[in-house]
RODO-2510 file (C-alpha; in nm, 4 decimals, decimal comma):
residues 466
     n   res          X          Y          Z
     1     x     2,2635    -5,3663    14,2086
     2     x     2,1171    -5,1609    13,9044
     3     x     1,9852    -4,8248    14,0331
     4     x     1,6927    -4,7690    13,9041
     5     x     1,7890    -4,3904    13,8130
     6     x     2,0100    -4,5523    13,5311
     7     x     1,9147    -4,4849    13,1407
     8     x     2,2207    -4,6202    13,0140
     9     x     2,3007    -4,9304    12,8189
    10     x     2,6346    -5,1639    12,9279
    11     x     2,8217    -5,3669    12,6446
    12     x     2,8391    -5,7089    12,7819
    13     x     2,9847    -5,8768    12,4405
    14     x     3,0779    -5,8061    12,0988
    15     x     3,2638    -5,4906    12,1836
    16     x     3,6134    -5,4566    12,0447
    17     x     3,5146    -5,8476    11,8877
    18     x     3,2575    -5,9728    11,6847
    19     x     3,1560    -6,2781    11,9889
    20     x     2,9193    -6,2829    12,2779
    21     x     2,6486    -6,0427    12,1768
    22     x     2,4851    -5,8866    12,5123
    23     x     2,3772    -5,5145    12,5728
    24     x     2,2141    -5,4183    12,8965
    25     x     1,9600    -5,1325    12,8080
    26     x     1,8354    -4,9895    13,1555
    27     x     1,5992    -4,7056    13,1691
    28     x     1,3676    -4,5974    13,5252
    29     x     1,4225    -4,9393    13,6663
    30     x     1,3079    -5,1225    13,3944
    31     x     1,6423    -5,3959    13,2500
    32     x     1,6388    -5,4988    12,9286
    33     x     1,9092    -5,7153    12,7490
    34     x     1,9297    -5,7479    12,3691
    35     x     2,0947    -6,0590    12,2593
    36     x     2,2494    -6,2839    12,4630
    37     x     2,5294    -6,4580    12,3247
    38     x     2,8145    -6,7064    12,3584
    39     x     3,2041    -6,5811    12,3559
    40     x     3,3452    -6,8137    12,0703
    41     x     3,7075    -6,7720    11,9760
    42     x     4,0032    -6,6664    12,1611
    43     x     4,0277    -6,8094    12,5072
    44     x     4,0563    -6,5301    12,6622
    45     x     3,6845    -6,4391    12,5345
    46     x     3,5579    -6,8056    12,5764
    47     x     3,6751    -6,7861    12,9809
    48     x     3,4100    -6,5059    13,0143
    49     x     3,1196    -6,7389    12,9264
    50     x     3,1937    -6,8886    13,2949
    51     x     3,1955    -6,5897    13,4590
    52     x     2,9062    -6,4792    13,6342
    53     x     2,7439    -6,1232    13,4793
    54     x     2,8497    -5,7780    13,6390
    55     x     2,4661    -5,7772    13,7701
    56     x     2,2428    -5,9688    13,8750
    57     x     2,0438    -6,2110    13,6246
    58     x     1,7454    -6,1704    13,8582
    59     x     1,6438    -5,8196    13,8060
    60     x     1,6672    -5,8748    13,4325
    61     x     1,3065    -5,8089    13,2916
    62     x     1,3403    -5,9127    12,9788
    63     x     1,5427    -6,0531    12,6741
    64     x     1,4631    -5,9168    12,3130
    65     x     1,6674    -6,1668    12,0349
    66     x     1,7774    -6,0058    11,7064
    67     x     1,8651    -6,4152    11,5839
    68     x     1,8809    -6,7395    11,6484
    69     x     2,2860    -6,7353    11,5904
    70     x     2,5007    -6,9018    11,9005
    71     x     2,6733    -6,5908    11,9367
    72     x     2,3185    -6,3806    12,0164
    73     x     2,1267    -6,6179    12,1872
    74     x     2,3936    -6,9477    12,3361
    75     x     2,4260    -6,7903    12,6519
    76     x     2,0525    -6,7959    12,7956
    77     x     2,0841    -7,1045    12,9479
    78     x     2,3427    -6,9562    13,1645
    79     x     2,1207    -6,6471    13,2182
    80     x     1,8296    -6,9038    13,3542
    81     x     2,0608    -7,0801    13,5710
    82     x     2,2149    -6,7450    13,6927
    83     x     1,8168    -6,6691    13,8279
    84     x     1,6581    -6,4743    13,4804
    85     x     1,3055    -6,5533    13,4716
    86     x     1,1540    -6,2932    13,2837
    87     x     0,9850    -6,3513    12,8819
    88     x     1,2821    -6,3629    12,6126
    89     x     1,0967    -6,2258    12,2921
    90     x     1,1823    -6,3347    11,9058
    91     x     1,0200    -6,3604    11,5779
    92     x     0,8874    -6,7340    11,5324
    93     x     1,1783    -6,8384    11,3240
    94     x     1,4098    -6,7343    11,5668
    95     x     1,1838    -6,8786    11,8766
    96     x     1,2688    -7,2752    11,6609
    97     x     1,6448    -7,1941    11,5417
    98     x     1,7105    -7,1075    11,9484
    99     x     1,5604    -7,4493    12,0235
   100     x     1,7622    -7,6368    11,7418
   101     x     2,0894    -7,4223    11,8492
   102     x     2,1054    -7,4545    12,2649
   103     x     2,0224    -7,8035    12,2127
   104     x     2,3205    -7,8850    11,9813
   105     x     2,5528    -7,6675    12,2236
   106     x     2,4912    -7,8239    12,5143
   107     x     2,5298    -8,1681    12,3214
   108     x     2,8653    -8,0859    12,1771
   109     x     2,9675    -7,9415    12,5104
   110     x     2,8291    -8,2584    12,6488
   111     x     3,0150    -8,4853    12,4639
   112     x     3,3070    -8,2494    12,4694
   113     x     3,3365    -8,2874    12,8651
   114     x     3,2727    -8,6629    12,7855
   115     x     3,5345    -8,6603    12,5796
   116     x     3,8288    -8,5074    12,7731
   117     x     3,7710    -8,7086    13,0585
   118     x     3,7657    -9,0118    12,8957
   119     x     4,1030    -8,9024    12,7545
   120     x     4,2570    -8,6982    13,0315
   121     x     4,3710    -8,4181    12,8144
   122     x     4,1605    -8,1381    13,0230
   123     x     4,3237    -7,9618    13,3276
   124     x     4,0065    -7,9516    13,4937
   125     x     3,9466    -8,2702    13,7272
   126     x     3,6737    -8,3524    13,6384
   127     x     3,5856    -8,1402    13,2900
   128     x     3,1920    -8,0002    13,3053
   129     x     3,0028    -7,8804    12,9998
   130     x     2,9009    -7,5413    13,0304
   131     x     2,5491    -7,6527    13,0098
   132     x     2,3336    -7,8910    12,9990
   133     x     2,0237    -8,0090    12,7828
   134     x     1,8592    -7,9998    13,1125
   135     x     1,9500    -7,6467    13,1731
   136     x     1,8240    -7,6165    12,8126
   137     x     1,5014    -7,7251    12,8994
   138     x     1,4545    -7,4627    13,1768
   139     x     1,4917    -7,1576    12,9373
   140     x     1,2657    -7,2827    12,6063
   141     x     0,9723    -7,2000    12,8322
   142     x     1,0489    -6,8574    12,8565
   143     x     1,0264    -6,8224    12,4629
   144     x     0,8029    -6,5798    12,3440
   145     x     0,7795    -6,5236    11,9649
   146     x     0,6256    -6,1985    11,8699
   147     x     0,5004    -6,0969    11,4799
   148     x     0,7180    -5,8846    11,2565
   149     x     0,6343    -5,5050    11,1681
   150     x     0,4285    -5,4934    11,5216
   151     x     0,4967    -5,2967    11,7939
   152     x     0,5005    -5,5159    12,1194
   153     x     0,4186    -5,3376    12,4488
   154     x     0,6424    -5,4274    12,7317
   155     x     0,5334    -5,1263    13,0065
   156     x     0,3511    -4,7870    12,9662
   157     x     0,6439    -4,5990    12,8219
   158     x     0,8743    -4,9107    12,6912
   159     x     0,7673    -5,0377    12,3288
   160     x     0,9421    -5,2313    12,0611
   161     x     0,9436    -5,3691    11,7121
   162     x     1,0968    -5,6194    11,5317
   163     x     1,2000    -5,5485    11,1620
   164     x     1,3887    -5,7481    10,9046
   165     x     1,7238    -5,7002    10,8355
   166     x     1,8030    -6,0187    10,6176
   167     x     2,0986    -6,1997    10,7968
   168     x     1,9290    -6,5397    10,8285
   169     x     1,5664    -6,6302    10,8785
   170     x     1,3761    -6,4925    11,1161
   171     x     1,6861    -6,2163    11,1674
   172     x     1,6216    -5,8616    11,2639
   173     x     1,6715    -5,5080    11,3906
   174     x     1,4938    -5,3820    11,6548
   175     x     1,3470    -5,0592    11,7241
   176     x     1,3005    -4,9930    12,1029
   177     x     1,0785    -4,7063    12,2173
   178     x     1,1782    -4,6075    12,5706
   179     x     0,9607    -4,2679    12,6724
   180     x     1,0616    -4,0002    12,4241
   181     x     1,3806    -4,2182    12,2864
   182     x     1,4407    -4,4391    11,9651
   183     x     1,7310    -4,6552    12,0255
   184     x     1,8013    -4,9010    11,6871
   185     x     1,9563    -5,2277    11,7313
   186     x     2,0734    -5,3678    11,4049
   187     x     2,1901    -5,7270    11,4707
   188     x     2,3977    -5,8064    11,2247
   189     x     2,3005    -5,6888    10,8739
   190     x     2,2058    -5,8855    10,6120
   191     x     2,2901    -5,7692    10,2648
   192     x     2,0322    -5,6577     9,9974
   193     x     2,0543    -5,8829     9,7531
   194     x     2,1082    -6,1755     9,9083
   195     x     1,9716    -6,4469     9,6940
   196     x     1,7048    -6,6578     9,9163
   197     x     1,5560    -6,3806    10,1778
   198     x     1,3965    -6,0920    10,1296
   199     x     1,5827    -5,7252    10,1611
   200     x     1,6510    -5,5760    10,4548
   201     x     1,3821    -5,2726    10,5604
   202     x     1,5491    -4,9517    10,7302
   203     x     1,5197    -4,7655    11,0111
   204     x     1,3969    -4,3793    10,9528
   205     x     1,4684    -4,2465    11,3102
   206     x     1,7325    -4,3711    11,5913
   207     x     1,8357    -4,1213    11,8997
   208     x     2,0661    -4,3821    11,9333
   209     x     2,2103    -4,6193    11,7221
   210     x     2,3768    -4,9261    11,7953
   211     x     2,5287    -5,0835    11,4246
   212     x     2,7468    -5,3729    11,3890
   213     x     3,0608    -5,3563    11,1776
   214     x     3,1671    -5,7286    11,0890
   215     x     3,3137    -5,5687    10,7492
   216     x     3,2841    -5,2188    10,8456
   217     x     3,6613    -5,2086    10,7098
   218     x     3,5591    -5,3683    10,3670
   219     x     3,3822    -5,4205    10,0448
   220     x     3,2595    -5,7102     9,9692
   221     x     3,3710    -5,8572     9,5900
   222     x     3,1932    -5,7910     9,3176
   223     x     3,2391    -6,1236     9,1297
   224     x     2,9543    -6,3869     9,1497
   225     x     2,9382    -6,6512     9,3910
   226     x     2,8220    -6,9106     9,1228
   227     x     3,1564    -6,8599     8,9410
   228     x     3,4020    -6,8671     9,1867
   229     x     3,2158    -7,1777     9,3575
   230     x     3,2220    -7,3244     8,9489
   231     x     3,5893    -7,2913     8,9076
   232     x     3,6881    -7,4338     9,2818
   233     x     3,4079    -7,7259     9,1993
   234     x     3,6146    -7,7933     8,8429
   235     x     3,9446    -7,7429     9,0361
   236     x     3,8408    -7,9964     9,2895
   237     x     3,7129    -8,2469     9,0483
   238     x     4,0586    -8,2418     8,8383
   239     x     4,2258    -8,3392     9,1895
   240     x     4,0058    -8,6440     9,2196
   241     x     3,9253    -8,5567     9,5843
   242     x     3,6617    -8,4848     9,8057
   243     x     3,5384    -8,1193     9,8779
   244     x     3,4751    -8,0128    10,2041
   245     x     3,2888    -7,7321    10,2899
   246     x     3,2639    -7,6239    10,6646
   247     x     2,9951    -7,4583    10,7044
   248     x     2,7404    -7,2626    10,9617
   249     x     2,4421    -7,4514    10,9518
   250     x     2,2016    -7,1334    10,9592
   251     x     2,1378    -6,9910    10,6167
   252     x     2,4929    -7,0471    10,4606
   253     x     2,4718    -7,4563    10,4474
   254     x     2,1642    -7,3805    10,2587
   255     x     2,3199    -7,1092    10,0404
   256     x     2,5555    -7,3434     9,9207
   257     x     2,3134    -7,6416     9,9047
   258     x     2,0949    -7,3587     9,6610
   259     x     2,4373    -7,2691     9,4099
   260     x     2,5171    -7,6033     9,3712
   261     x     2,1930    -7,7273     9,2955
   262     x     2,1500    -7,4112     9,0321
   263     x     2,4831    -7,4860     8,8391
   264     x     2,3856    -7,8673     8,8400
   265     x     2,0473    -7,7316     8,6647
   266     x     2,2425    -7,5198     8,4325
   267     x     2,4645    -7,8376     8,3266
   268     x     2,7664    -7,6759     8,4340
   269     x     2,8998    -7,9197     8,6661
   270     x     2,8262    -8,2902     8,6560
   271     x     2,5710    -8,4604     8,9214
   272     x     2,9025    -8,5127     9,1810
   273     x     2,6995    -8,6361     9,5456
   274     x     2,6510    -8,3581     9,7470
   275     x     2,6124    -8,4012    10,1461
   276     x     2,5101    -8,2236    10,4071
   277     x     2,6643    -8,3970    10,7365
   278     x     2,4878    -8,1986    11,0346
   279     x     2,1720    -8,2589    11,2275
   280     x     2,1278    -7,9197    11,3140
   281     x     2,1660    -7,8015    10,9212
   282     x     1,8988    -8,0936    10,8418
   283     x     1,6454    -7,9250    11,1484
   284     x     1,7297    -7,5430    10,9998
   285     x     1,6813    -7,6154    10,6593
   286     x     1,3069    -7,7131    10,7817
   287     x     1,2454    -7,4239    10,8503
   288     x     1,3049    -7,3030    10,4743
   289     x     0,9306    -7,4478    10,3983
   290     x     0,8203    -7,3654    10,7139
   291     x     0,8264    -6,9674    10,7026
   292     x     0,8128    -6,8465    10,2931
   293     x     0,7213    -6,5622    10,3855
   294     x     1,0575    -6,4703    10,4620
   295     x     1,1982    -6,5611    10,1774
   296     x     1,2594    -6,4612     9,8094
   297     x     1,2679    -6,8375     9,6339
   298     x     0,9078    -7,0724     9,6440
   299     x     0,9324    -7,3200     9,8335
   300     x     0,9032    -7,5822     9,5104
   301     x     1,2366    -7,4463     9,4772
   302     x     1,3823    -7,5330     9,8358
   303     x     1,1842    -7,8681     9,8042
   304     x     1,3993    -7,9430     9,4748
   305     x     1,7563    -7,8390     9,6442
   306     x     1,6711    -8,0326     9,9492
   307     x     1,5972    -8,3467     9,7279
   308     x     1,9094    -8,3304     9,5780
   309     x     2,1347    -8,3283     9,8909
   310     x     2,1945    -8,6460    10,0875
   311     x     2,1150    -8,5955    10,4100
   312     x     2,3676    -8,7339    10,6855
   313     x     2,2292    -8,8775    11,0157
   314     x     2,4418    -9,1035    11,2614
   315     x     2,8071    -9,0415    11,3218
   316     x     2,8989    -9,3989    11,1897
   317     x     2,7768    -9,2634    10,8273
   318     x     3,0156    -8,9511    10,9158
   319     x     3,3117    -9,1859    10,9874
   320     x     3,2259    -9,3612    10,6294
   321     x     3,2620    -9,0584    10,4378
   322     x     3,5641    -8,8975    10,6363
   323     x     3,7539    -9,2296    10,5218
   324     x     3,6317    -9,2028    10,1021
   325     x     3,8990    -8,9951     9,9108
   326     x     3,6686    -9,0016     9,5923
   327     x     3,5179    -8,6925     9,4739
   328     x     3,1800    -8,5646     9,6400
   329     x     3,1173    -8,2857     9,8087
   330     x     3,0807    -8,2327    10,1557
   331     x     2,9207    -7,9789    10,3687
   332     x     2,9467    -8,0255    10,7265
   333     x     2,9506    -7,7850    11,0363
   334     x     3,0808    -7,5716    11,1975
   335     x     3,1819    -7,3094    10,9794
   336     x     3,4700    -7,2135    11,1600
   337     x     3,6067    -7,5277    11,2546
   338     x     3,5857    -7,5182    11,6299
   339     x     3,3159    -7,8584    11,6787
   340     x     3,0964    -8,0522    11,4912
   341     x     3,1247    -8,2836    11,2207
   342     x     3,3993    -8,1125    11,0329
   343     x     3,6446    -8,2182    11,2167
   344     x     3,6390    -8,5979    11,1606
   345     x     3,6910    -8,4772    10,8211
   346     x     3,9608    -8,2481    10,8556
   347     x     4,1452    -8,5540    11,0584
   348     x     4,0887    -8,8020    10,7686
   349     x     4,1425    -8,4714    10,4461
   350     x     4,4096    -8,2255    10,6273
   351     x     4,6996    -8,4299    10,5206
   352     x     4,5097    -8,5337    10,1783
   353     x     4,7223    -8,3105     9,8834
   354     x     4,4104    -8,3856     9,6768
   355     x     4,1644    -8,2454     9,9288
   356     x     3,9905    -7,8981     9,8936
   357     x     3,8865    -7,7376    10,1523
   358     x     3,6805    -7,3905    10,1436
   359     x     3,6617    -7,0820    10,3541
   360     x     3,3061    -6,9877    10,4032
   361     x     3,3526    -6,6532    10,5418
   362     x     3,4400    -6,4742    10,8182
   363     x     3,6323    -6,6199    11,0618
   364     x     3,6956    -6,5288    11,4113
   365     x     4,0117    -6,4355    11,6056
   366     x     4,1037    -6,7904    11,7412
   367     x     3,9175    -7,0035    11,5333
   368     x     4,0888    -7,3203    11,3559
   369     x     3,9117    -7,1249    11,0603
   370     x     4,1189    -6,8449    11,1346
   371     x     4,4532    -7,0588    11,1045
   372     x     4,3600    -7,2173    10,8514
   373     x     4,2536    -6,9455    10,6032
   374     x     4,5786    -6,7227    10,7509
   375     x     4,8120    -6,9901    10,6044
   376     x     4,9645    -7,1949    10,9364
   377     x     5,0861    -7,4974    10,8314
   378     x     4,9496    -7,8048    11,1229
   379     x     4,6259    -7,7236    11,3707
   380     x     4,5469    -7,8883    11,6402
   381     x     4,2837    -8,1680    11,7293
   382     x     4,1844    -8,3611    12,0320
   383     x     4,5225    -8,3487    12,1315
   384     x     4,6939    -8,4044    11,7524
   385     x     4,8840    -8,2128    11,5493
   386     x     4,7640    -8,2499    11,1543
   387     x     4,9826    -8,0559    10,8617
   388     x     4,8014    -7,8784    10,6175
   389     x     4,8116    -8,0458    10,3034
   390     x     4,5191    -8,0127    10,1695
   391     x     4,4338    -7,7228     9,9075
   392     x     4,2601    -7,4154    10,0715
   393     x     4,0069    -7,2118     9,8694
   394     x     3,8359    -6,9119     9,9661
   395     x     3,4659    -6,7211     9,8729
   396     x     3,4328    -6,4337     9,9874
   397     x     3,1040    -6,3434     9,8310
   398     x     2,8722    -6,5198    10,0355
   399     x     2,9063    -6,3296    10,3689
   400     x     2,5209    -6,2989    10,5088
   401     x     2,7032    -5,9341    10,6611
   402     x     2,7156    -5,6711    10,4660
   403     x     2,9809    -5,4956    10,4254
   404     x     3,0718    -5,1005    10,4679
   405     x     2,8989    -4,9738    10,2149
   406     x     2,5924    -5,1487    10,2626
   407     x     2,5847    -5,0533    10,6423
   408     x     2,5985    -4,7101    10,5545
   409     x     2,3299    -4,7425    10,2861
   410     x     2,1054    -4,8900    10,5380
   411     x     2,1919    -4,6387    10,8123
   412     x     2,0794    -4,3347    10,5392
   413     x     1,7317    -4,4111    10,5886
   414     x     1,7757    -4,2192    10,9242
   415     x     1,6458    -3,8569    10,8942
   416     x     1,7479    -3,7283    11,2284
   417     x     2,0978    -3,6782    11,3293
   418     x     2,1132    -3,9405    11,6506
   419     x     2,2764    -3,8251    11,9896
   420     x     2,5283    -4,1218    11,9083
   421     x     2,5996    -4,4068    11,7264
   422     x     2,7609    -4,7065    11,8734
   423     x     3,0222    -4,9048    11,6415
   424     x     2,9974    -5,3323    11,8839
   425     x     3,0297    -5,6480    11,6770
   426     x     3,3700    -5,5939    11,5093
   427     x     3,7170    -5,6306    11,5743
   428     x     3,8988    -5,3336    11,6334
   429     x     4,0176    -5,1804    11,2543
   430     x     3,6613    -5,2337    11,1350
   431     x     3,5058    -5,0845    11,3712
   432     x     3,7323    -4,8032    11,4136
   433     x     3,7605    -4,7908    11,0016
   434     x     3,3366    -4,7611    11,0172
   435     x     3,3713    -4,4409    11,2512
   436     x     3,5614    -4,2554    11,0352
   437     x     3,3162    -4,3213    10,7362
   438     x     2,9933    -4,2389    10,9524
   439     x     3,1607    -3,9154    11,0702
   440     x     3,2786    -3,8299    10,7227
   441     x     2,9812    -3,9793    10,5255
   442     x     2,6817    -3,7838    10,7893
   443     x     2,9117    -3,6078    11,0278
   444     x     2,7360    -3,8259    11,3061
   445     x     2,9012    -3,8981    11,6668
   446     x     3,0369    -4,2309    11,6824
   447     x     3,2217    -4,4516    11,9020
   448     x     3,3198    -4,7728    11,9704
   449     x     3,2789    -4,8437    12,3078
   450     x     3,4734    -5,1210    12,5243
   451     x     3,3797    -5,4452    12,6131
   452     x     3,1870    -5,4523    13,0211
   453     x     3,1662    -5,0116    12,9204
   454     x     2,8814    -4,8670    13,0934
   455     x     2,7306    -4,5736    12,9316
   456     x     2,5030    -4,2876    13,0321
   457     x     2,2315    -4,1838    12,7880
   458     x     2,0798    -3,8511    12,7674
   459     x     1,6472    -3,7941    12,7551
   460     x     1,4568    -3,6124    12,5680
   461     x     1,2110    -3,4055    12,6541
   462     x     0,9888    -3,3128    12,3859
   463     x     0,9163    -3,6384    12,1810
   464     x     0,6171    -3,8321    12,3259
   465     x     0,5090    -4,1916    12,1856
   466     x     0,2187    -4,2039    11,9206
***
């Protein structure tokens, strides 16, 4: 049971990882989670997804989304079918990308469970998807999009606000007013100049401050993405192969869709077919016309890109291009290489020495992505072994996370000193690497707290709300 004494806040996910996103934020009775994510990765971390939570779902009131990403929002079906029934708020981007995400999980996972059956290869007799679509349609309902820059009232003394923070669209921070105390929930940061969205704002106050830390270890290069993507595009086309791109189908499918299109217009590479194989990245990139408004480019301009990219629908078309060693580029998801369409083409391309295959980004502990970009030379796919053959390139300039130097820019906008920050959504050395930065940098108490950690949190008594 949660007592309802507690103001303390629990990290359910992404603490010593950058997976499974859930913080339990209690305070007088009142339970709120922010994000609510799916483990991805190790499977260690992906076993926890079938656990049942260390409370009960029930006495959940509400869910507050920072994005639509599958590792903030893919475990609220679970949540539903564990008895939540309260609202689950989100800006209206987010509120469509949830809808477009939980349905493609529980399809993959579907078809997964299908799939091992059918071929025996599972050790559970018989295999079940961790959801359903069904259970999907149980916890749309419960959407609630709220407005950006608003505060939303949730109780007397319990207020938030969602504020932009540039990751992907609809993405933000949120600033949660619980009696006299400011607690800040980044999400995960977006970087100022990204190309298509508009900057991130800042927070000016935070009692307490919960940052992520994805590259809180790093800086990000300072090279452009257009040349390094030119010279692996040239590269590619003088190995008369196919270039694959696995990709995540929010923001960074369209971010390459964009560069490509923009060095075609500049002439600097020739009109090579360009593909994007993934339902879900065909529904997301919708919602590029749908909400300008938080964006940078015009619409004409997304209209132009999307024109330009052949759109691929059935998973017979998938199975034509997988077997066509001529050049063309391909982006497909996932980005890192766990499910989707990517992997009928890194069957057919692993072994192909003419192949090119890129490294988005980051890459999680456990990931095929992982293995790949670290160098191991076969992975492993519906029971196969496949050598790496192919030629690996990496960009590392389009990360939609900033990196340490941009979280700390972003956290300067604070003007008090917070009670404590806490360091969740990073793997160990980042976020250990961030603490000693924010400590050095504003001499502020930080700490990276431990995943299921359970943390008491101090009132104030002289702030009141406005």
């Amino acid at each position: 049971m949660i007592k309802t004494e507690d103001f303390s806040i629990q990290f359910l996910g992404a603490a010593g990882t950058v997976t499974g996103s859930k913080y339990l934020l209690s305070y007088q009775g009142y339970n709120l989670l922010i994000d609510c994510g799916l483990f991805q990765g190790l499977k260690h971390l992906r076993e926890l997804n079938w656990k049942e939570l260390p409370f009960p779902a029930s006495e959940i009131n509400a869910v507050l989304l920072t994005h639509g990403h599958l590792d903030h929002v893919g475990f609220l079906p679970r949540l539903v079918h564990q008895g939540f029934k309260g609202s689950i708020h989100c800006t209206s981007p987010t509120e469509d990308l949830v809808e477009i995400i939980l349905s493609d999980s529980a399809k993959i996972q579907e078809e997964d469970a299908e799939h091992a059956n059918r071929s025996g290869f599972s050790r559970h007799k018989p295999a079940l998807p961790l959801y359903t679509l069904k259970d999907v349609e149980k916890t749309l309902p419960l959407l609630k999009p709220e407005p950006i820059d608003q505060h939303i009232i949730l109780t007397d003394d319990i207020r938030f606000i969602f504020r932009r923070n540039a990751h992907i669209p609809g993405a933000s921070f949120i600033e949660i007013e619980l009696g006299d105390e400011t607690l800040v929930f980044s999400g995960d940061l977006g970087r100022p100049n990204d190309p298509m969205l508009l900057p991130p704002e800042k927070p000016e106050r935070a009692d307490y401050l919960i940052v992520e830390s994805t590259y809180g270890d790093r800086l990000h290069p300072n090279e452009s993405t257009e040349d390094v993507l030119l010279k692996i595009i040239h590269q590619s086309l003088q190995n008369h192969g196919p270039l694959i791109v696995p990709s995540f189908t929010v923001d960074r499918a369209q971010d390459f869709m964009y560069v490509i299109w923009k060095l075609k217009q500049e002439n600097k590479i020739p009109d090579i077919p360009v593909y994007l194989d993934s339902p879900m990245g065909v529904d997301v990139s919708k919602l590029f016309l749908k909400y300008p408004d938080w964006l940078q480019l015009s619409s004409d301009v997304f209209t132009e890109v999307f024109k330009s990219t052949r759109m691929v629908h059935s998973v017979e078309e998938t199975r034509q291009l997988a077997r066509n060693k001529h050049p063309r580029i391909i982006i497909a998801g996932s980005g890192m290489m766990n499910g989707g369409r990517i992997l009928h083409y890194l069957e057919a391309h692993l072994e192909n020495p003419n192949a090119t295959i890129i490294i988005p980004g980051y890459q999680a502990q456990g990931t095929r992505g992982r293995m790949i970009s670290e160098g191991v030379n076969e992975v492993k796919m519906h029971g196969h072994y496949f050598k790496v053959k192919a030629n690996i390139a990496h960009i590392h300039t389009m990360s939609s996370h900033a990196d340490q130097g941009e979280i700390l820019d972003w956290m300067a906008g604070i003007k008090n000193k917070p009670k404590k920050v806490f360091i969740v959504h990073g793997e160990p050395h980042a976020s250990q690497a961030l603490r000693v930065k924010i400590n050095h940098q504003f001499g502020w108490d930080s700490y990276a707290p431990q995943l299921l950690e359970k943390i008491n949190l101090t009132p104030s008594k002289n702030r009141i709300l406005i």
